[in-house]
C-alpha positions in Angstrom: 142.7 92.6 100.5 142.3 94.3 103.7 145.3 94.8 105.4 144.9 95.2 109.5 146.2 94.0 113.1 145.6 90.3 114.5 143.8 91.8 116.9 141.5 93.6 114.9 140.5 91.1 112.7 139.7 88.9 115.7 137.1 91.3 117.4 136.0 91.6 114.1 135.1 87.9 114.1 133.8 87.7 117.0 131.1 90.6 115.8 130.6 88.1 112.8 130.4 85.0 115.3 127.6 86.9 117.2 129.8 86.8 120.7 129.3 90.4 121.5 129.4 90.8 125.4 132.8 90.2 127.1 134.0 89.7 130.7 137.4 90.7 131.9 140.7 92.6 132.9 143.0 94.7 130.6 146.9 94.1 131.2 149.7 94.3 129.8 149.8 91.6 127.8 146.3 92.1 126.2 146.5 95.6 125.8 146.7 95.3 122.1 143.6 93.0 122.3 141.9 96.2 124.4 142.4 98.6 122.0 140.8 96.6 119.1 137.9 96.1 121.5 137.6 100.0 121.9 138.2 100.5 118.2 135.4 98.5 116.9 133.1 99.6 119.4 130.7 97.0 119.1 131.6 94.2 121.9 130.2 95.2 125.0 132.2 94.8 127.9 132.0 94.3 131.7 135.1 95.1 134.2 135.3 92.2 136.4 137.2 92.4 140.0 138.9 88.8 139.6 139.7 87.2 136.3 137.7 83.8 137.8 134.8 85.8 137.9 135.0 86.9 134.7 135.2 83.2 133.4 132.0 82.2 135.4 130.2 85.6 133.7 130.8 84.5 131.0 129.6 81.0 131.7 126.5 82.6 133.2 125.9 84.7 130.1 126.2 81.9 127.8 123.3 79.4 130.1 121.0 82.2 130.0 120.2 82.3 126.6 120.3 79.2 123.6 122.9 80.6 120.9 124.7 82.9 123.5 128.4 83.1 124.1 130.3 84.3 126.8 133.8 85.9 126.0 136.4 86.2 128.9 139.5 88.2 128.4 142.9 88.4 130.7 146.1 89.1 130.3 149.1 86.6 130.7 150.3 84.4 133.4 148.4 84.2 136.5 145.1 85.6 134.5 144.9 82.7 132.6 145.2 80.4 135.6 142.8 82.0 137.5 140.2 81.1 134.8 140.7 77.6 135.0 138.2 76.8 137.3 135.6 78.7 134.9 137.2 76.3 132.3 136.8 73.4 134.1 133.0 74.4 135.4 131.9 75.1 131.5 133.1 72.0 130.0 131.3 69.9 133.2 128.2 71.2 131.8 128.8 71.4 128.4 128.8 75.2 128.2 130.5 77.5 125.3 132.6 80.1 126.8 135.7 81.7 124.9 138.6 82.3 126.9 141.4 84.4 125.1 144.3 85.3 127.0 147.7 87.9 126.6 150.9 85.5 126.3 155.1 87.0 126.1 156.1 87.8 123.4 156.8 84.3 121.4 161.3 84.6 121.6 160.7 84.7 125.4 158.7 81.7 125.4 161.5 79.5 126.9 163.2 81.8 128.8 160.9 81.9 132.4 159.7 85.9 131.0 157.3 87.6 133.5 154.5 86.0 133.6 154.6 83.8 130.9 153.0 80.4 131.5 152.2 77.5 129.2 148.5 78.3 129.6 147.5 75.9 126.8 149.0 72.3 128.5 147.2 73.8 132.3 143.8 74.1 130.1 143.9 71.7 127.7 142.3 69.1 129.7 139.2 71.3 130.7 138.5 72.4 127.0 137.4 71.7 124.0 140.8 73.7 122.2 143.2 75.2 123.8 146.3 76.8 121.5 149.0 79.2 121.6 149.0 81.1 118.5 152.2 81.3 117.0 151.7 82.7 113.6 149.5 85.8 113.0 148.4 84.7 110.1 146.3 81.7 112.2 144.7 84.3 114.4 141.6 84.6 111.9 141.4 80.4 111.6 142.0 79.6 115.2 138.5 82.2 116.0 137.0 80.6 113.2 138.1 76.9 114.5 137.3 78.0 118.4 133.5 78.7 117.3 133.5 75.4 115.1 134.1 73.7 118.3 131.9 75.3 120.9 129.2 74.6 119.3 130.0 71.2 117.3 128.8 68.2 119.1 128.9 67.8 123.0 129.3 71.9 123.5 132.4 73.1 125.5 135.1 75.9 126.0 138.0 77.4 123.8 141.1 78.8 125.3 143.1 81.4 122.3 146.2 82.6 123.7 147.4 85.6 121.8 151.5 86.4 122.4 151.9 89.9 122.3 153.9 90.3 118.9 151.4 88.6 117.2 148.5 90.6 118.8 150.2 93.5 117.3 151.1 92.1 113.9 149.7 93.2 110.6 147.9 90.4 108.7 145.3 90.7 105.1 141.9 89.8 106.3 138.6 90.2 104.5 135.4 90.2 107.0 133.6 90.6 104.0 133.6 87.5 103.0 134.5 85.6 106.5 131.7 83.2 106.8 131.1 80.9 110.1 131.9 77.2 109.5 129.3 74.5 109.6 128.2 73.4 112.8 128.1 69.2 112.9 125.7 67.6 115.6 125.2 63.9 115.3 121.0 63.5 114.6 118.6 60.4 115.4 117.8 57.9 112.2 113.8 57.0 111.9 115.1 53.8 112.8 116.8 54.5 116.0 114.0 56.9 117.0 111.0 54.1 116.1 113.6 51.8 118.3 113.7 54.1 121.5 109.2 54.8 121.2 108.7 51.2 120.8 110.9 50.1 124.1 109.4 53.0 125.7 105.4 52.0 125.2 106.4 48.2 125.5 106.7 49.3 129.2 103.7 49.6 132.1 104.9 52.8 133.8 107.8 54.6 131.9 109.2 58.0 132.9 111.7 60.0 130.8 114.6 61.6 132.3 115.2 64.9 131.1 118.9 66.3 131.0 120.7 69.6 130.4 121.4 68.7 126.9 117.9 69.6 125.8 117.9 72.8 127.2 121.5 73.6 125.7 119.6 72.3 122.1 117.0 74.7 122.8 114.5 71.6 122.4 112.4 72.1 125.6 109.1 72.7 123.8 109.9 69.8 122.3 110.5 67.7 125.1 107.3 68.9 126.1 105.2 67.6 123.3 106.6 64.0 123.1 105.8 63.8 126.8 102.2 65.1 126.1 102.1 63.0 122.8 102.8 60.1 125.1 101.4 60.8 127.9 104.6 60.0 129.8 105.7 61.2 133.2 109.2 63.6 132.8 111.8 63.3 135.6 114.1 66.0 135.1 117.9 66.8 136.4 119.1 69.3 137.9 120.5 70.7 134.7 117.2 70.2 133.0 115.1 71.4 135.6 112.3 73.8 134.2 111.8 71.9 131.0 108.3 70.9 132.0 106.9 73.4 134.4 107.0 72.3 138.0 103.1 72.4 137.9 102.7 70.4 135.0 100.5 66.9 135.3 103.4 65.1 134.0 106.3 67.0 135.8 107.0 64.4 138.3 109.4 65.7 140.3 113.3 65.6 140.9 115.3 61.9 141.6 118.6 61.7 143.5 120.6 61.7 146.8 120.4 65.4 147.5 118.8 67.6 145.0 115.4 65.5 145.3 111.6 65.6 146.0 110.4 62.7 147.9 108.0 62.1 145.3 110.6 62.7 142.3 112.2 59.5 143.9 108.9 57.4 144.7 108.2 57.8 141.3 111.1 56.9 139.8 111.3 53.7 141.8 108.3 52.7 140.9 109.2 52.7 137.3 109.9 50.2 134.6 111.3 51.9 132.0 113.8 55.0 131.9 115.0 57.3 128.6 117.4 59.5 129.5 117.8 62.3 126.8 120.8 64.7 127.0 121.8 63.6 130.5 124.5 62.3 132.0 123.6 59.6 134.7 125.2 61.7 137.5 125.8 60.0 140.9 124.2 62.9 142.9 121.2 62.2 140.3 121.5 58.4 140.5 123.0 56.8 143.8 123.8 53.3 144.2 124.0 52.1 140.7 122.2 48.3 141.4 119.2 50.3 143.3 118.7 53.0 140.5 118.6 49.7 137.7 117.1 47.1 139.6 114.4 46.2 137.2 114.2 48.9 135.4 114.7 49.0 131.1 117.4 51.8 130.2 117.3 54.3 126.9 119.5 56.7 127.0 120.5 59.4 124.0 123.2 61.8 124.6 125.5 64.1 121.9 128.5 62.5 122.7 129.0 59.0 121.4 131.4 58.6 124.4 129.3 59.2 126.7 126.5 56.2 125.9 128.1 53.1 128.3 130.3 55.6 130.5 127.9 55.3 133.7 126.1 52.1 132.9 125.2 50.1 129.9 121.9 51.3 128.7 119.4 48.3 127.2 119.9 50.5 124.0 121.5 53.8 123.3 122.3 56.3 120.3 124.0 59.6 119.6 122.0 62.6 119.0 121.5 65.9 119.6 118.8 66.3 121.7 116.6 68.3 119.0 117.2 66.1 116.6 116.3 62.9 118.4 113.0 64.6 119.7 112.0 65.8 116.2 112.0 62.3 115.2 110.6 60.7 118.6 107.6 62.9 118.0 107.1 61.9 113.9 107.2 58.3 115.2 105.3 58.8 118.6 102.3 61.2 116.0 101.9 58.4 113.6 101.6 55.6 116.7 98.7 58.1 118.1 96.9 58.7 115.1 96.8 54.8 114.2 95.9 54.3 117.7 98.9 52.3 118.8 100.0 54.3 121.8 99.4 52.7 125.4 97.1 54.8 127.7 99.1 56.0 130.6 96.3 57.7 132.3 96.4 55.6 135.4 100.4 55.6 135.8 100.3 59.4 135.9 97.6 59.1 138.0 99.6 56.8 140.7 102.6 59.7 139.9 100.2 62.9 140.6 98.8 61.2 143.6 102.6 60.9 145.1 102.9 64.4 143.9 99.9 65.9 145.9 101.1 63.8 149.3 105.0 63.5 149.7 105.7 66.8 151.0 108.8 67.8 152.9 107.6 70.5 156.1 108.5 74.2 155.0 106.5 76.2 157.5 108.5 76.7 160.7 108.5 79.7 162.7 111.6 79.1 164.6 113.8 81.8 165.7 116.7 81.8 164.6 115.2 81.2 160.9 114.9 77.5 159.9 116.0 77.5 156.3 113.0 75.5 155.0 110.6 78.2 155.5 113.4 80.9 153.6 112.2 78.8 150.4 108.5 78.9 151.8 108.5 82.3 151.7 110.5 82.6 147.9 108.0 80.5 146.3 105.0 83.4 147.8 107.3 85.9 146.7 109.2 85.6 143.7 106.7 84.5 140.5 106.7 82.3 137.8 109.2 84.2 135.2 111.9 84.5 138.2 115.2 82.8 137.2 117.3 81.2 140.1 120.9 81.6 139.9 122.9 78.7 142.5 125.9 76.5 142.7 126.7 74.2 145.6 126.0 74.0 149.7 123.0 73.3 151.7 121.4 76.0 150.2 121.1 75.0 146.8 120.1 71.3 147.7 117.6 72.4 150.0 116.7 74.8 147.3 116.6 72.4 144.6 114.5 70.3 146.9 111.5 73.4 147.7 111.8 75.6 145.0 109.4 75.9 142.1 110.7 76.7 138.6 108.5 77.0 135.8 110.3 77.3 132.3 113.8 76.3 131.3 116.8 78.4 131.9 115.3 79.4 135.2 117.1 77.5 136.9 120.6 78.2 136.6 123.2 76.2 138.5 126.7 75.3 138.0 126.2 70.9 138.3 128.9 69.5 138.1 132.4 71.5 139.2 130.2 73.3 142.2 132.7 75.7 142.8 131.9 77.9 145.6 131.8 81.4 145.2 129.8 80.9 141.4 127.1 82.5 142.2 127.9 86.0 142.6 129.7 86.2 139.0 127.3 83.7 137.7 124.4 86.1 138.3 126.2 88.9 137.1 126.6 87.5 133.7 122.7 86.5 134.0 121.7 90.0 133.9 123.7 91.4 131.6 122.4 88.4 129.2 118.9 89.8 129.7 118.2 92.6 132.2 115.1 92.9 131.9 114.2 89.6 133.5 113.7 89.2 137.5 117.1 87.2 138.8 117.2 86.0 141.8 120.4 84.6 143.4 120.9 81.9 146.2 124.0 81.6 148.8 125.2 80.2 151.4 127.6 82.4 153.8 130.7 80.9 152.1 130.1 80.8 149.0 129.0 84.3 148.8 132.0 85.3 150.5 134.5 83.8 148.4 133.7 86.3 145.2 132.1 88.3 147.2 134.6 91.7 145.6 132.4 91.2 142.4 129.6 92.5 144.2 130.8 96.0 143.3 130.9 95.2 139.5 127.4 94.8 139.3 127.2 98.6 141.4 129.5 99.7 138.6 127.7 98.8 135.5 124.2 98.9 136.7 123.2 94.6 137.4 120.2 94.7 139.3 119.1 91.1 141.1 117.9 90.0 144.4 120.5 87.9 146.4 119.1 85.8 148.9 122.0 84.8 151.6 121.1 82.7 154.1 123.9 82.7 156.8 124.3 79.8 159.5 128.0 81.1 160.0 128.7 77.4 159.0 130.6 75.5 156.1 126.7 73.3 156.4 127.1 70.7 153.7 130.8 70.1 154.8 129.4 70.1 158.7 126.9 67.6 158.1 129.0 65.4 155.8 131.8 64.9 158.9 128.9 63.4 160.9 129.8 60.4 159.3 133.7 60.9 161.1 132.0 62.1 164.1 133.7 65.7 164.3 132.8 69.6 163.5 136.4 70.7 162.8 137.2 73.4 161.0 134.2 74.1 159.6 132.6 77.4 161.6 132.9 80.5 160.3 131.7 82.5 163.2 133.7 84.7 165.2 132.7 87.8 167.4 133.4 90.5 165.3 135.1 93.7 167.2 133.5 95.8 164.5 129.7 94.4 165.1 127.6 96.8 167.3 124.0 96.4 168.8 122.6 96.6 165.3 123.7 93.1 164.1 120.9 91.9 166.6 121.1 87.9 166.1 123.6 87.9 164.1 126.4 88.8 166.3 128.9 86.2 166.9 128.4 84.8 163.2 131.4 86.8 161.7 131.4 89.1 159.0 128.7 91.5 158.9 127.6 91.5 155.1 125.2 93.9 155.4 128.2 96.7 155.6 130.3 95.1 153.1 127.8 94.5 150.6 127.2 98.3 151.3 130.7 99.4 151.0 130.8 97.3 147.7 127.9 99.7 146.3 125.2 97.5 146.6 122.1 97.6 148.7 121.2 95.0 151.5 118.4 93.9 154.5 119.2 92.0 157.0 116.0 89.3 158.6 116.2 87.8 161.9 112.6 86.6 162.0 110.6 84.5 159.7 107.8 87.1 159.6 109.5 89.4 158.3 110.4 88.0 155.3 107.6 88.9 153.2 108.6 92.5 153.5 112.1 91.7 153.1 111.4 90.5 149.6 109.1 93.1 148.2 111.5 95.8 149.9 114.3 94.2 147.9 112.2 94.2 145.0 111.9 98.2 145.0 115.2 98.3 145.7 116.9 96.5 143.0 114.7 98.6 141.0 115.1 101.6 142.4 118.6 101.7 142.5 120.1 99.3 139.6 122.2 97.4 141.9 122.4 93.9 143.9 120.3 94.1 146.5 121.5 91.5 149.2 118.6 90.0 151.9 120.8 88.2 154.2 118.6 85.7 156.6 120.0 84.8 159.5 119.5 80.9 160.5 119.8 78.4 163.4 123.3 77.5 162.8 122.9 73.5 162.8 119.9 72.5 160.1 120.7 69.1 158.4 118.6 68.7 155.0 117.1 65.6 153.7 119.8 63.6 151.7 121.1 59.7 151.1 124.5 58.5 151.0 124.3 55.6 148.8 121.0 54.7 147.4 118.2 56.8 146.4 115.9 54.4 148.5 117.5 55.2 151.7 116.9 58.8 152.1 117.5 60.4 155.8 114.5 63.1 156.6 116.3 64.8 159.5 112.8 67.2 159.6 109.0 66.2 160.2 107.2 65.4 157.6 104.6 67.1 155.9 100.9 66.3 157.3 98.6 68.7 156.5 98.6 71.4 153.6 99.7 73.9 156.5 103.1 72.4 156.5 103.7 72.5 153.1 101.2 75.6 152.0 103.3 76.3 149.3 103.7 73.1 147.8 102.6 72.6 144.0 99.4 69.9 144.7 97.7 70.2 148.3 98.0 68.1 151.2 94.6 67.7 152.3 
């Protein structure tokens, strides 16, 4: 039997698991860990600048591909803490990350040694397994358990925190024959899928909602041939978003309070009948429970048993992976076509296209300062179909989320429940290094790119190319408009007059930091637009130069500080348009159907 350190039978797993790109920070407490990383040779691995970054790397790495998973390494004590949030993000979104972590040696356990934490009770609740291993002879099953687990069921995070004596114990191992345990996913019966199609074509205008749990089963084509099979309208989430092409007859737009098309929530009004696969019935997504059901049917399939009931009870409901159920929706839904029992839908799509082609929020303004509708305007001219969006929270994603185009799943990558700001600078990282050869294009707010903003330089250092789009109003914009409701702006402005700017900031003097020199000193490249017309140029010069150089290339936009974007408080009938309305295709010239 093979005869080698804890550590180095651990790395070895993870080759043998197929987790071969980490994110993190040597110390001293992972040290061991380090040098079985730069024995075997074969992990890939990216220097971070905070060990929370490193988490949401890792977390972007895992959403950018099906079957990826990230790895994020740090050393003891305040290492582990600082990837909590990371923790807590993945498991809201049912993403696989691996956390492992350097721990004091196990007699100095109790005894308040240097930064030794109980790391495993502070994550415990935002993972799937989080242990302290105390016996080196566990290492090999706690990987092998960890991997069982990220990918059994409702998908998740691991926390494995290593104590430094047993890092550097010996142990007998045999990689040779270490085999992966069985994954277990829950899957539809015939019964339960012939159930679900005949509710569904019992009904005059049904729509399925599409969740993130079909894109984490890599079932989107799938999803797209029971919704062609059926001729059924798809209303997808925001973690779901790209399933069906935006441009798709039956993509019928985003429902919800924030993250919404105005016709995404006509439609869905006007329905009778709603399957929900691999979603959770989020309140951002839903609004006012009695308007969102009010006389509508309810299906809803999700992994987790637990999570059938948790929101509202559905008319019927069943666990299943997302694949699964779909595989056996479409046997049911291909013999109901063939013996010519499926309804014809033509003339509910119809009603949906039509509400498609005319409910158009205004994007062409050419207001100076920049009026952020016309910043997604211009994205949708300039960024193509195979571009993949990387966002997490602010003004900027929900107006995103509400203009944008995406086209194929996975290109729309946003952190949807946790939103915690300053995501999207690691996120992204972790993006690329998934797959550098795809287009990535970031989107910020001013605070949230400034809160991680040091991470900037990692992607200068190991060669990360993407576009981030920052679009600055010197305000905290989502937080500003939400204290209309308490009639104050307190403590919400982030501008300042900056004793460093000169007469080269132009507009943006008086809105703080300049980012254009700190992304600069941070090794990365960036333009700074001030008018609307510009931004064309801005985003092909960008293009060049993310190419040109292999580094993130920032184009900061500088807006009208005050924009508020269409939202609802309660109800997803009650939505406040705060801008006019498109009337003419010249107001919306980007939009995916005309307005003649």
């Amino acid at each position: 039997m093979p005869r080698m350190r804890t550590v180095d039978a651990a790395v070895k797993i993870l080759e043998l698991e197929g987790a071969t790109q980490a994110f993190g920070l040597p110390g001293a407490a992972i040290n061991p860990f380090y040098s079985a990383l730069r024995a075997h040779g074969g992990v890939n691995h990216v220097l971070a600048r905070h060990v929370e970054g490193a988490a949401h790397m890792a977390e972007g790495y895992t959403r950018a591909a099906h079957g990826n998973i990230g790895v994020c390494i740090g050393t003891s004590g305040p290492a582990g803490t600082d990837m909590i949030t990371g923790l807590y993000s993945a498991i809201a979104d049912s993403i696989p990350i691996l956390c492992i972590t350097g721990q004091a040696p196990r007699a100095r356990l109790h005894k308040e040694d240097f930064q030794a934490v109980d790391i495993t009770a502070i994550a415990a609740p935002v993972t799937k397994m989080a242990v302290t291993v105390l016996e080196p002879a566990q290492v090999p099953g706690a990987f092998q358990q960890a991997f069982h687990l990220m990918r059994s069921g409702r998908p998740g995070p691991v926390l494995i925190d290593l104590p430094i004596d047993v890092q550097l114990a010996e142990i007998d191992f045999d990689p040779e024959t270490y085999a992966p345990l069985p994954v277990y996913k829950p899957a539809a019966t015939r019964a339960q899928a012939a159930k679900a199609i005949a509710m569904l074509t019992a009904a005059q205008r049904p729509l399925i909602v599409a969740g993130g749990g079909i894109i984490n089963a890599g079932a989107e084509d799938l999803m797209v041939e029971l919704a062609e099979l059926l001729n059924v309208p798809v209303v997808p989430t925001l973690m779901g978003w790209g399933i069906l092409p935006d441009d798709h007859e039956l993509a019928a737009g985003m429902a919800g309070l924030q993250t919404s098309t105005r016709y995404g929530n006509a439609t869905l009004l006007a329905s009778d009948f709603v399957m929900g696969i691999g979603n959770r019935w989020a309140n951002r997504h839903t609004g006012g429970l009695e308007t969102y059901c009010k006389g509508r049917t309810f299906v809803h399939i999700d992994i987790e048993p637990t999570q059938i009931g948790r929101v509202f009870a559905p008319d019927y409901g069943f666990a299943s992976d997302a694949k699964a159920a779909l595989e056996r929706m479409i046997e049911v839904a291909r013999e109901r076509k063939e013996a010519g029992t499926l309804p014809d839908y033509s003339g509910w799509v119809a009603e949906c296209t039509e509400r498609k082609r005319t409910l158009h929020r205004k994007t062409h303004f050419d207001d100076i300062p920049v009026k952020p509708q016309r910043v997604y305007e211009e994205m949708n001219r300039a960024f193509g179909r195979d571009t993949r969006y990387v966002s997490t929270i602010g003004l900027s994603q929900i107006a995103g989320a509400q203009m944008l185009h995406v086209y194929s799943a996975r290109n729309w990558i946003n952190c949807g429940q946790a939103g915690p700001l300053g995501w999207t600078v690691p996120a992204a990282l972790g993006v690329v290094a998934a797959d550098p050869s795809r287009n990535v294009v970031a989107l910020s707010g001013d605070y949230d790119f400034q809160f991680m903003i040091e991470e900037l330089a990692v992607g200068a250092q190991f060669n990360l190319p993407y576009i981030h789009v920052l679009v600055n109003n010197s305000y905290l914009g989502l937080i500003r408009q939400a204290q209309r409701a308490f009639d104050m702006d307190y403590f919400v402005q982030l501008g300042f007059d900056n004793i460093n700017a000169d007469d080269t900031i132009g507009l943006a003097k008086g809105y703080g930091v300049d980012h254009v020199r700190v992304a600069e000193g941070l090794g990365c490249k960036a333009i700074r637009v001030e008018d609307p017309s510009d931004l064309p140029a801005a985003f092909a010069r960008a293009k060049d130069l993310a190419t040109e150089f292999r580094v993130p290339v920032i184009v900061e936009i500088i807006l009208e500080k005050v924009t508020n974007i269409s939202m609802g408080a309660t109800d997803i009938d009650n939505i406040t348009e705060f801008e006019p309305l498109a009337e003419t295709s010249a107001d919306a010239p980007t939009a995916l159907l005309p307005l003649l």
